[in-house]
C-alpha angles and dihedrals in degrees: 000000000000117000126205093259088053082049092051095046081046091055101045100053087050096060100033098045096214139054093243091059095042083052092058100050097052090033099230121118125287085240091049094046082055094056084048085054101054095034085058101050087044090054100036082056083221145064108268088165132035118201111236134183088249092041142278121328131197114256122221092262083046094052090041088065097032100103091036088061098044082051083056091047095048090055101043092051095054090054089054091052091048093053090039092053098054092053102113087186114121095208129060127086127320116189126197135181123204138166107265102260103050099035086064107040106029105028105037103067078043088060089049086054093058099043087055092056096037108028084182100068114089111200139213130200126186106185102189137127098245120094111242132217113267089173092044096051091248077132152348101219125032113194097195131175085224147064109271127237137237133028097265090071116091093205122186122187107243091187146285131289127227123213134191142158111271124176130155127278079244095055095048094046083057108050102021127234130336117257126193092199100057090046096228101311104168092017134105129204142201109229146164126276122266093269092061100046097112097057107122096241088042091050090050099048084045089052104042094045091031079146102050125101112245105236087183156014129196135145093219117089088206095064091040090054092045086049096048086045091044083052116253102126155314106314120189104213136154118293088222094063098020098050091062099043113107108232099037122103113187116239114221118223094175084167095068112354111186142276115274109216129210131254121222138183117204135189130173113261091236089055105044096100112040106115103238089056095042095051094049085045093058087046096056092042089053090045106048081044086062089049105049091108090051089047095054104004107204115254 
């Protein structure tokens, strides 16, 4: 007979499609998640998941339960916030999760701030570009550079975030002068990868410098801040990280400047009231508020 950890394993490697993924997201090792994996088809009796080159694949009989287990989850998760929320301690794990950028250089001295008023609360923090789950406990607090979805998240704007071109003085004095209406010819830029190109700020820079070669691609802001700043093209960052930085000039592009994007901060309704993460809430509020200057610094 499955039990709900078997349905969870179950779960996990169906979304995930590899061991490796399933492992992350309940935390466990990729070996251990392996030994979930075979415990789980001896005791089902049948193949719920069939190993594939391009990963593992839901049987019929693992398509046929599919639904009934994400009812359970669903469930089962409700239950956990309702229990969780009703925890008054002030001590106990908070996990966020942040884009890269801000998670590091914004939050992180914020978190500080919090461990030195509630030594009891033990804090995670996943800085990563994927959007984790607030419903399914991937998380308790989501720090987006977006409005959230669906009626079960409580959201608060935290601000607003400026973006301009930045490059070296030795890039510059290389290629000359940026130019809107040659669209970049002669010009190279650090960019996103494929994946990220629809991103406001990643659309403007493709559309502004449309003739530009593309130097480099990453989908982390701080290595395309250190390659524009090495020199190898024209980067679009956040004025907040970028401004500071020693070896960065701003471009100006006064024709056609680009989008600002909104911050958010997000909570599941069920959780927005436990004290640990409302206390870690309060702190970030307080301090984006602080920050708002440094978010969108006045002309």
């Amino acid at each position: 007979m499955l039990d709900w950890d078997d349905l969870r394993t179950f779960l996990a490697i169906a979304r995930a499609g590899t061991l490796s993924g399933a492992a992350r997201t309940l935390r466990v090792s990729q070996p251990t998640m392996g030994r979930r994996l075979t415990g789980l088809q001896q005791r089902a009796g049948v193949r719920l998941l069939q190993r594939t080159p391009a990963g593992f694949r839901l049987t019929e009989a693992g398509e046929r339960i599919l639904a009934a287990v994400e009812r359970m989850e669903a469930e089962a998760l409700a239950v956990e916030r309702a229990v969780s929320g009703e925890d008054v301690r002030l001590e106990g794990v908070v996990r966020l999760t942040a884009v890269g950028s801000f998670g590091v250089q914004l939050l992180t001295p914020l978190l500080a701030k919090v461990r030195r008023a509630h030594p009891g609360i033990a804090i995670e923090l996943v800085v990563d570009a994927r959007a984790l789950s607030l419903a399914r406990r991937e998380a308790d607090i989501a720090v987006r550079l977006a409005r959230f979805d669906g009626h079960e998240i409580v959201a608060r704007k935290l601000g607003e975030v400026a973006f301009a071109l930045y490059a070296s003085p030795d890039y510059l004095a290389r290629a000359g002068p940026f130019q809107v209406r040659q669209l970049g010819a002669g010009h190279a830029i650090v960019t996103v990868q494929d994946d990220q190109a629809g991103l406001p700020e990643s659309a403007w820079l493709g559309r502004v410098a449309a003739d530009a070669a593309v130097a480099l691609r990453s989908n982390s802001r701080a290595v395309q801040m250190m390659a524009a700043r090495a020199g190898m093209g024209l980067a679009c960052l956040p004025r907040a990280f970028a401004d500071p930085i020693d070896g960065l000039v701003r471009v100006p592009v006064p024709a056609d400047s680009p989008p600002r994007r909104e911050l958010w901060a997000g909570v599941h309704r069920d959780m927005r009231r436990n004290p640990r993460i409302r206390a870690v809430l309060d702190t970030i509020y307080a301090g984006f508020a602080a920050a708002a200057d440094q978010l969108d610094p006045p002309d």
